[in-house]
C-alpha positions in Angstrom: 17.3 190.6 147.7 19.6 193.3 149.6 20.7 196.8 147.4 24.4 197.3 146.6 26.3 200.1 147.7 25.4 201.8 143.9 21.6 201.9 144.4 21.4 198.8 142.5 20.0 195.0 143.6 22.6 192.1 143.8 23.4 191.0 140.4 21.9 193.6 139.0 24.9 195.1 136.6 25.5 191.5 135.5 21.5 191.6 134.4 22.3 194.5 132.5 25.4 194.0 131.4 24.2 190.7 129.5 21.1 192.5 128.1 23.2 195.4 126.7 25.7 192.7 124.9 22.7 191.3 123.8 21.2 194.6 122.3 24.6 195.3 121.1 24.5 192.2 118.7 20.9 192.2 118.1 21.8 195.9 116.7 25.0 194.7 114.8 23.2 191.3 113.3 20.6 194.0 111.5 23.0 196.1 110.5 25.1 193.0 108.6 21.8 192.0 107.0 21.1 195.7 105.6 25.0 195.6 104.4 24.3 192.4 102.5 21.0 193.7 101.2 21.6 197.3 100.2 25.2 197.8 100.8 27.0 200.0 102.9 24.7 203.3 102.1 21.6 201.0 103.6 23.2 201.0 107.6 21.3 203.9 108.2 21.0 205.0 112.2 17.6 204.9 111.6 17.2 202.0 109.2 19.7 199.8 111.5 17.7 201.0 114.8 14.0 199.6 112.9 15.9 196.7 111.8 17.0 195.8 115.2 13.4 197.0 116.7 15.2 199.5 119.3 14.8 203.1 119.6 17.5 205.4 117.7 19.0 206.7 120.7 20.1 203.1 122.0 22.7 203.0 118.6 24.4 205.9 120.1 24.5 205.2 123.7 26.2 201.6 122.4 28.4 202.6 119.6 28.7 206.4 119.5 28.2 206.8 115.5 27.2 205.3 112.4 31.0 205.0 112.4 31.4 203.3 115.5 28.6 200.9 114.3 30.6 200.0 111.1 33.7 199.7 113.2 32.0 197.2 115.4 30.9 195.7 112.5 34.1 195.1 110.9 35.4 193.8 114.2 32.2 191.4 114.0 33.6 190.2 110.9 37.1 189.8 111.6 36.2 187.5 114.6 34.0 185.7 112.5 36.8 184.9 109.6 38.9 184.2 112.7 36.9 181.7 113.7 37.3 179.5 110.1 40.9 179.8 110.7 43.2 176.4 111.8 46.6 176.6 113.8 49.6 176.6 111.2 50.6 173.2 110.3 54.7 172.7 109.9 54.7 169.2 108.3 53.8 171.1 104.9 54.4 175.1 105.5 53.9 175.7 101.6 50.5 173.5 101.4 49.5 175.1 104.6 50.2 178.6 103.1 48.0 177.5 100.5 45.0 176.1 102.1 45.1 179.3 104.5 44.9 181.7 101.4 41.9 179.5 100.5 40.3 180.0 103.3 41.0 183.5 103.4 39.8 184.2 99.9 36.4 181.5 100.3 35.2 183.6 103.4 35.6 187.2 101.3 33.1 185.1 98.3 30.8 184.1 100.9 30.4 187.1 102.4 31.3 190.2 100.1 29.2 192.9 101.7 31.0 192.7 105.0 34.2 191.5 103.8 34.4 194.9 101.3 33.3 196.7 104.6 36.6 195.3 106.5 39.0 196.1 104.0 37.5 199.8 102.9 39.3 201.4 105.6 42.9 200.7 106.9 42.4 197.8 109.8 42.9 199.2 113.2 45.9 197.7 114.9 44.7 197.0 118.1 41.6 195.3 116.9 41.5 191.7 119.1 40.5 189.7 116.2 42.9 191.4 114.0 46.1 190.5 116.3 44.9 186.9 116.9 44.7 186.6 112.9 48.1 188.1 112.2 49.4 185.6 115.0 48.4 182.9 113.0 49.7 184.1 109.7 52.9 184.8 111.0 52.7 181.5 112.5 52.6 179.9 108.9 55.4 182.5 107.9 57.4 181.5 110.5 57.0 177.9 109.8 58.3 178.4 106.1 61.5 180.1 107.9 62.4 177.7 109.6 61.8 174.9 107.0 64.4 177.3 104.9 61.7 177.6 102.6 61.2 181.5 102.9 62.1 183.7 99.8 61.6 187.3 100.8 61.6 188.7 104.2 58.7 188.0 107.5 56.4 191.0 106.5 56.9 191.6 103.1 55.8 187.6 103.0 52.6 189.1 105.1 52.0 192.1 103.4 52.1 190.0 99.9 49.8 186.9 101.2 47.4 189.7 102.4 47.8 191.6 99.3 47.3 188.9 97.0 44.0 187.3 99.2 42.3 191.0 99.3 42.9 191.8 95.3 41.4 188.4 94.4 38.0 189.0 96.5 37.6 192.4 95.6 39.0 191.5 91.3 36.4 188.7 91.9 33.5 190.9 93.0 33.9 193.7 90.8 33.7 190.7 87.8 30.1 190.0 85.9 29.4 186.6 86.7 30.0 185.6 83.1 33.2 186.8 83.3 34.1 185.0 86.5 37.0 182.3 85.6 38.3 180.5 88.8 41.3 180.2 86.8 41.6 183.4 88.3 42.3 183.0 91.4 44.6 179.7 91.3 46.8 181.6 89.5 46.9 184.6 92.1 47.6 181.8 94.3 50.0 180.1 92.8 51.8 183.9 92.3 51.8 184.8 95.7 53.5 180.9 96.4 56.4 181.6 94.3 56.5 184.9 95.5 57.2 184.3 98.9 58.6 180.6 99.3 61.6 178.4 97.6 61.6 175.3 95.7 63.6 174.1 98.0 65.1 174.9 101.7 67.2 178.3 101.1 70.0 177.1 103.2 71.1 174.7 99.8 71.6 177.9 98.1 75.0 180.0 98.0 74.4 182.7 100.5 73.8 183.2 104.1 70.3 184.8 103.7 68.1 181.6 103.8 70.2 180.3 106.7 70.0 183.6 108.3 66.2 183.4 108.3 65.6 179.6 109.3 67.6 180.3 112.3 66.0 184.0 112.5 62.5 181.5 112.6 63.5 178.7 115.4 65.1 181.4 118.1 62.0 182.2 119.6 62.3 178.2 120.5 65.2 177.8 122.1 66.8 178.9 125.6 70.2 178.8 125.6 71.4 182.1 125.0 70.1 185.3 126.9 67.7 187.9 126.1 70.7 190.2 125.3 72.5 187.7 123.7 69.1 186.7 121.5 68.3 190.3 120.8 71.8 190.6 119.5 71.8 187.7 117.5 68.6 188.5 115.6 70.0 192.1 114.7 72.9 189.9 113.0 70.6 188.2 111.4 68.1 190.9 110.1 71.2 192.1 108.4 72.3 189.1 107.1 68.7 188.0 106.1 68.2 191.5 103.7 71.6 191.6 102.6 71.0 188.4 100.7 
């Protein structure tokens, strides 16, 4: 086996590479289970490092901080909601809506440690999972816009559905388990439904502000106009949308 111009042997880096990854989730795997066992005052450096059966030192060269180890843990646990989440479906944009708030709320019950963990601190924008997640709810959003089903505007509807999801995990948790009535969250459901969608398509109703964001929805879609002429088109239509 010949040495690389580094000092190292061929294939050496990838070697390491793939034991430091594996370190790295060996050492966020302990940290999730002393979250779920003691909460967030348990991920101690030195707790986490006995835990994960490395030396102390090895946390720091791979994170930085105890707050760069609870960052990578959050973004461990966006990836792993992520991964229970199904491309929007456009037959039904409001029973999609709802099944995807499910799913949202059903992963925050199932795992409340971590799930409080990602939503103590604001989410960092440029956070992979986070993006690919917001891709997909937006996806659903858009859907509803283009069915003419959309009340209110593209991110007030996210900011509401995300809203809505959050407060019944964290209402939930802080419950007694006596006290626990899943009547609870249907109806937060249900709420965040009529909050952001119509009865029916919004373009039956007097008022350009439905049409306005169906065809807002369906421009990405199409390819007969410019990208000047698009980008034109959709400032219109922003305008139009609110001013309904």
């Amino acid at each position: 086996m010949s040495a690389d111009p580094h000092g190292g042997s061929d294939g050496g880096s990838d070697s390491t590479a793939t034991g430091r990854e594996r370190t790295r989730q060996k050492v966020i795997e302990a940290a999730i289970g002393l979250l779920e066992s003691g909460g967030r005052d348990a991920v101690t450096t030195r707790a986490v490092a006995e835990a994960a059966r490395v030396q102390p030192p090895a946390i720091y060269r791979l994170f930085g901080d105890k707050d760069g180890l609870l960052d990578a843990v959050a973004e461990h646990g966006l990836a792993a909601f992520l991964a229970t989440k199904r491309p929007p479906d456009p037959r039904d944009p409001v029973e999609d809506l709802r099944t995807g708030w499910d799913v949202a709320v059903e992963f925050g019950l199932a795992n409340p440690a971590l799930y409080t963990l990602m939503h103590s601190e604001p989410t960092k924008a440029t956070s992979a999972a986070f993006k690919a997640g917001m891709e997909i709810l937006m996806g659903r959003i858009r859907n509803l816009a283009a069915a003419g089903l959309l009340r209110v505007e593209e991110e007030l509807a996210a900011q509401v559905i995300h809203a809505t999801a959050r407060g019944a995990v964290l209402t939930w948790l802080s419950l007694p388990e006596d006290r626990r009535d899943p009547a609870l969250l249907t109806t937060l459901r249900e709420s965040m439904v009529a909050a952001v969608t119509s009865e029916r398509p919004a373009v039956e109703d007097t008022g350009p502000a439905g049409a306005a964001r169906a065809l807002r929805a369906s421009l990405p879609d199409q390819t007969v106009l410019s990208g000047a002429e698009r980008h034109l088109l959709r400032e219109w239509l922003d305008r139009l949308a609110a001013g309904g």
